[in-house]
C-alpha positions as CSV (number, residue, x, y, z in Angstrom):
1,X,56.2,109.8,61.5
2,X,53.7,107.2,63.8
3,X,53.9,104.1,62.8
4,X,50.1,102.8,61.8
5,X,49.0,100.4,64.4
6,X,49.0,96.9,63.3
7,X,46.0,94.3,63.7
8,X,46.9,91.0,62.6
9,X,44.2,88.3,62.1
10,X,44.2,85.2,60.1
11,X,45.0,84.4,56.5
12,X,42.7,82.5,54.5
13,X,39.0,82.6,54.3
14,X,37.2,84.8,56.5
15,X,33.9,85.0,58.7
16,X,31.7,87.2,60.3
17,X,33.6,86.6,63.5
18,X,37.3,87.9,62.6
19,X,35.9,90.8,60.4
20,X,33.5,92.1,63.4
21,X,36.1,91.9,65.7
22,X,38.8,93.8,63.7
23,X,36.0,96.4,62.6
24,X,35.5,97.1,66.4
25,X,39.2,97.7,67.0
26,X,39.1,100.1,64.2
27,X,36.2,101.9,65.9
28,X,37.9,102.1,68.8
29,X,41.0,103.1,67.6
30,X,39.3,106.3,65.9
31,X,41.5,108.5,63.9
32,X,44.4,106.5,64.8
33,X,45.9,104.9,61.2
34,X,46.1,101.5,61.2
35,X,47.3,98.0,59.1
36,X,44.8,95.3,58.9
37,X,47.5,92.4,58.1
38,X,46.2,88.8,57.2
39,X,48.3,85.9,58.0
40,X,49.7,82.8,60.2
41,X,53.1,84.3,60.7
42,X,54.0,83.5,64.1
43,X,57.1,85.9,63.8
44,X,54.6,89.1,62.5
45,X,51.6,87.9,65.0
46,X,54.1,88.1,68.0
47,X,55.4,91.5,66.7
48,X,51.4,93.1,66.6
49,X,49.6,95.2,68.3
50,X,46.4,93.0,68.0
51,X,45.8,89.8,67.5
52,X,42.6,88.2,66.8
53,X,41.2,84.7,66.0
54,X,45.0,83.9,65.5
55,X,48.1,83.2,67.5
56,X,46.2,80.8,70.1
57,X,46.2,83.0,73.6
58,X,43.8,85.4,75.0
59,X,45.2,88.0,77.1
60,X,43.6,91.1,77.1
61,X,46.2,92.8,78.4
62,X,48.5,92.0,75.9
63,X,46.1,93.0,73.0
64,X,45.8,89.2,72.1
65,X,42.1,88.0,71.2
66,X,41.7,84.4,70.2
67,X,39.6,81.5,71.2
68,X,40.7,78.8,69.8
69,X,43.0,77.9,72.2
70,X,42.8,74.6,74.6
71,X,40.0,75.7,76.9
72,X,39.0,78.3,74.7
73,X,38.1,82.8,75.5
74,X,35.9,81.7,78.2
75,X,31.7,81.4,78.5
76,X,29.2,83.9,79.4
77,X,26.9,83.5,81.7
78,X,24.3,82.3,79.3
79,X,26.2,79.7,78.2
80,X,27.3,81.5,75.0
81,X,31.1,81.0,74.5
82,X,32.8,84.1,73.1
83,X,34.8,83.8,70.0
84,X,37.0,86.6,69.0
85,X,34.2,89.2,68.5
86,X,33.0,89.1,71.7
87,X,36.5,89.2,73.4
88,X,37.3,92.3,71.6
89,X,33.5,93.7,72.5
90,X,34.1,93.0,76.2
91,X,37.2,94.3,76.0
92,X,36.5,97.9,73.9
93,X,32.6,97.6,73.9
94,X,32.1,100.4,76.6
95,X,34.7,102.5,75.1
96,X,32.7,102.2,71.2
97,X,29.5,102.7,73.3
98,X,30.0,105.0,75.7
99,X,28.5,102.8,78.2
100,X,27.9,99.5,79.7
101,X,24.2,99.2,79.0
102,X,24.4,100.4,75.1
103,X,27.8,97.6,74.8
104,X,25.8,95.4,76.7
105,X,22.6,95.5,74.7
106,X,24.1,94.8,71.3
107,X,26.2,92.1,72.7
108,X,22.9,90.5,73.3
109,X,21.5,91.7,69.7
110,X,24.5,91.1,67.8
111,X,27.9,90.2,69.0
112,X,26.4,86.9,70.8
113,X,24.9,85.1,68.0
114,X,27.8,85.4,65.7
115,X,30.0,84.0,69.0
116,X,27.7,81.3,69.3
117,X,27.8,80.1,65.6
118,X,31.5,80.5,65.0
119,X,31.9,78.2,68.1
120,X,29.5,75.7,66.3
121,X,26.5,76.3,68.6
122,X,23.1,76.5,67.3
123,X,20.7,78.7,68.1
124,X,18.1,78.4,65.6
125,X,15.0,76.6,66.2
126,X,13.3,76.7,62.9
127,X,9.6,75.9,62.2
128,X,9.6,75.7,59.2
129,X,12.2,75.0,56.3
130,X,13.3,78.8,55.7
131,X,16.5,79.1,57.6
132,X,16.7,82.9,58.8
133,X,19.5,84.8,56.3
134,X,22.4,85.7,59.0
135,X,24.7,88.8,59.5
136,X,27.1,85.8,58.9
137,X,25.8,85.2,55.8
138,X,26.2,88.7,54.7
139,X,29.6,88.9,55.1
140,X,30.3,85.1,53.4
141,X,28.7,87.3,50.6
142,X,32.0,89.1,50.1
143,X,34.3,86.0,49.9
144,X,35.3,85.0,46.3
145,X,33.3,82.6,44.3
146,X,35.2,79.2,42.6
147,X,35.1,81.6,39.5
148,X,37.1,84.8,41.0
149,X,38.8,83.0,43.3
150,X,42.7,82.6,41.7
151,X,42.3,86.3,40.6
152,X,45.6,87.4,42.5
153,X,45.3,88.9,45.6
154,X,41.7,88.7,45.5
155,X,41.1,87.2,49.5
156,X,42.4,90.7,50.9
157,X,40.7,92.6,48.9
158,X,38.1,90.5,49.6
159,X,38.2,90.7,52.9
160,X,38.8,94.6,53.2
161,X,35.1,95.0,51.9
162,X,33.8,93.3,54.2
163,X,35.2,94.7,56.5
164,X,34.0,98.5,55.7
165,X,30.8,97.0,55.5
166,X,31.0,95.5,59.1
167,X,32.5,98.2,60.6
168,X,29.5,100.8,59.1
169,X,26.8,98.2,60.5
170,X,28.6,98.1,63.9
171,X,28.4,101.7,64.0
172,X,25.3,102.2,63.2
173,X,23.5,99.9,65.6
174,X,25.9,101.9,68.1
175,X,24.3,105.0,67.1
176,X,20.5,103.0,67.0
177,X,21.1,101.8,70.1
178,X,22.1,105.0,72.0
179,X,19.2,106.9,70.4
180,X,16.6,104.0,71.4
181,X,17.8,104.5,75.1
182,X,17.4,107.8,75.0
183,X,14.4,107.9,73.3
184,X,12.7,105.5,75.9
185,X,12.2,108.4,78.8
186,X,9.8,109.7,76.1
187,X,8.0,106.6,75.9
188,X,7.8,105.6,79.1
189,X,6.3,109.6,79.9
190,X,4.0,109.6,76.7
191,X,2.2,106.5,79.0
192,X,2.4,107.5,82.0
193,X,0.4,110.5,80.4
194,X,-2.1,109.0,78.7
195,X,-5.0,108.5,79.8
196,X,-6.4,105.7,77.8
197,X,-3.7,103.5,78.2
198,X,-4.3,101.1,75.4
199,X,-3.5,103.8,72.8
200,X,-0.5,105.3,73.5
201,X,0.5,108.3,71.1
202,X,3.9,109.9,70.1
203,X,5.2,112.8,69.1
204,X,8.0,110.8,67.0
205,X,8.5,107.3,65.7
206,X,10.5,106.3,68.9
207,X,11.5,102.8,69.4
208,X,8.7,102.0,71.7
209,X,7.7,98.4,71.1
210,X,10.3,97.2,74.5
211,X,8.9,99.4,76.8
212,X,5.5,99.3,75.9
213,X,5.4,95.3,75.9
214,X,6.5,96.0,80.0
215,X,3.4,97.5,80.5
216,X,0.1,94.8,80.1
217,X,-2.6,97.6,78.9
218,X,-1.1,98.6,75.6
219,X,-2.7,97.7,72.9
220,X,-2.0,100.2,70.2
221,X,1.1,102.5,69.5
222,X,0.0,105.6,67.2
223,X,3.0,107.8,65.6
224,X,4.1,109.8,63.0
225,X,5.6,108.6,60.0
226,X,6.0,111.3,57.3
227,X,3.9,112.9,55.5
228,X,1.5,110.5,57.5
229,X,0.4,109.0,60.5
230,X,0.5,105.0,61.6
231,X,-1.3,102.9,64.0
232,X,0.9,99.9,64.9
233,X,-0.6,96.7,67.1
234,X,1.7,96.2,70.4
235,X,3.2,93.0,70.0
236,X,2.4,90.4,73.1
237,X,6.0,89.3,72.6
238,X,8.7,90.7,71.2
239,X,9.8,87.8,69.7
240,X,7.1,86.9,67.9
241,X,4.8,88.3,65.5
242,X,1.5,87.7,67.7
243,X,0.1,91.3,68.6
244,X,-2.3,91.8,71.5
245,X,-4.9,93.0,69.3
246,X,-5.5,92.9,65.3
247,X,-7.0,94.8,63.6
248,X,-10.4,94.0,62.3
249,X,-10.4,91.5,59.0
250,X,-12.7,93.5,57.3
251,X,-10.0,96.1,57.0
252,X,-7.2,93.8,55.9
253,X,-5.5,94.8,52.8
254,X,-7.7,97.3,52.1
255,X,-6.3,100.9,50.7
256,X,-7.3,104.6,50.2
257,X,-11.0,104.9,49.1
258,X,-11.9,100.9,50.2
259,X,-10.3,101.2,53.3
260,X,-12.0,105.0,54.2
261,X,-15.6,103.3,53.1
262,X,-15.5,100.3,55.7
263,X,-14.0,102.6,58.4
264,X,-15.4,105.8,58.2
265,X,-12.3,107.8,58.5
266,X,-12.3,110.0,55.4
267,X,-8.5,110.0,55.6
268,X,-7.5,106.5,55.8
269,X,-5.1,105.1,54.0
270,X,-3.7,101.6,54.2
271,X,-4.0,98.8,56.2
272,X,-1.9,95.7,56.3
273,X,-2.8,92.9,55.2
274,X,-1.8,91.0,58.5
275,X,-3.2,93.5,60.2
276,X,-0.7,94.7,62.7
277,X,-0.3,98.4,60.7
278,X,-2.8,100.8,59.6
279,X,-2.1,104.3,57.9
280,X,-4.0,107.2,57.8
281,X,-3.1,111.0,56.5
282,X,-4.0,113.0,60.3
283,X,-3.3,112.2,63.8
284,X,-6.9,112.6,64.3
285,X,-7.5,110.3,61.3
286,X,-5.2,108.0,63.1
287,X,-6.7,108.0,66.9
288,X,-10.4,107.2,65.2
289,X,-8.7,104.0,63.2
290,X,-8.0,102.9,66.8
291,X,-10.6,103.8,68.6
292,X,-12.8,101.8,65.7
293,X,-10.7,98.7,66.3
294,X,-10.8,98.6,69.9
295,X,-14.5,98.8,69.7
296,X,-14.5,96.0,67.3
297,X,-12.3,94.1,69.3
């Protein structure tokens, strides 16, 4: 019989970081078994497979992934140093993937900002005094509390959860991601087709909002949603919450039979109270609700 393949990473608490990276050497090791072994062994680290956030070298082509070495994994162009996540991604990204863009866009959505804060940089510029609840957060979710924490073996076990949970996020924004490219030939034809060009209509809930924020006329993105349709304001940034267009205040909140008497539209259904969504039960339904905000606009 194979021996499984070993991954060794650190003992001891654990972080966003060392889970994401050994879930995306699972992925990428497929049906291949492996042993996720936890420790500061010098003698079992040197005898690994893989190594990450442990054992002080990076050296991709000896399987070794840590960052905490003098002088560190190296910085991206961006100024973002990778920690042990993003060595692993730049080393087995394309391979999870299937390609350089797809690896390359949830570095940027993902894989980056858990680099950046395991390496003590900060990226959040809060407003306000609601600090945003992190992917890093989730996984310090799974670590023992003061209560459970001399229940024995409880750190790997611990850690083992957290690192399912990882590794099913990770593949799932793999699989988002890949559909989203895909899916953007059909939204960049569904405007090169219309032929008002501030209401742009689908025959699916695509993920439109990055293409259509390229394009300066969008105002509106209409789509279907079962059993009904939606109307959804085209954001001026995607960043923000600031659409190009609201829709009117007289509709805000309003639902059903309050929201069909102040438009019109026998079939409307909801619309939000920010204004940025409106629902009705018909495409047709749907195109008037826009076509009555862009006049009002």
């Amino acid at each position: 019989m194979k021996s499984p393949i070993t991954i060794v990473t650190h003992s001891g608490s654990f972080h966003a970081d060392d889970v994401c990276a050994v879930a995306t050497l699972r992925i990428a090791l497929g049906d291949a078994e492996t042993r996720v072994i936890r420790t500061r062994d010098e003698k079992v680290i040197a005898e690994a497979d893989y190594v990450v956030d442990v054992g002080g070298a990076y050296d991709p082509k000896k399987r070794r992934f840590d960052h905490h070495q003098v002088g560190g994994g190296g910085v991206r162009p961006n100024k973002i140093p990778y920690a042990s996540f993003g060595l692993v991604w730049k080393a087995f990204g394309k391979k999870v993937c299937g390609s350089d863009p797809i690896a390359a866009m949830i570095d940027e959505k993902m894989v980056q900002s858990i680099d950046a804060i395991d390496n003590g940089i900060d990226i959040i510029d809060s407003k306000s005094h609601v600090y945003p609840y992190l992917f890093g957060h989730a996984i310090s979710a799974f670590l023992p509390s003061w209560k459970e924490a001399e229940k024995e073996g409880i750190l790997n076990k611990s850690f083992r959860r957290a690192l399912d949970f990882a590794q099913g996020v990770i593949s799932r924004e793999i699989v988002r991601e890949k559909d989203k490219v895909e899916g953007q030939k059909f939204v960049r034809k569904a405007y090169e087709k219309a032929k008002d060009k501030r209401v742009i209509i689908f025959d699916k809930n695509y993920a439109w909002g990055d293409v259509l924020n390229l394009y300066p006329e969008p105002l509106f993105a209409i789509y279907p949603q079962r059993p009904n349709w939606h109307v959804k304001a085209v954001r001026d940034n995607m960043r923000s919450f600031k659409n190009r267009i609201d829709f009117p205040r007289m509709w805000a909140g309003k639902r059903g039979a309050d929201l069909a008497k102040v438009t019109g539209v026998a079939d409307a259904l909801f619309c939000h109270s920010n204004r940025f969504l409106a629902v009705a039960k018909s495409r047709e339904g749907a195109i008037r609700l826009a076509e009555l905000a862009l006049r009002s606009s």
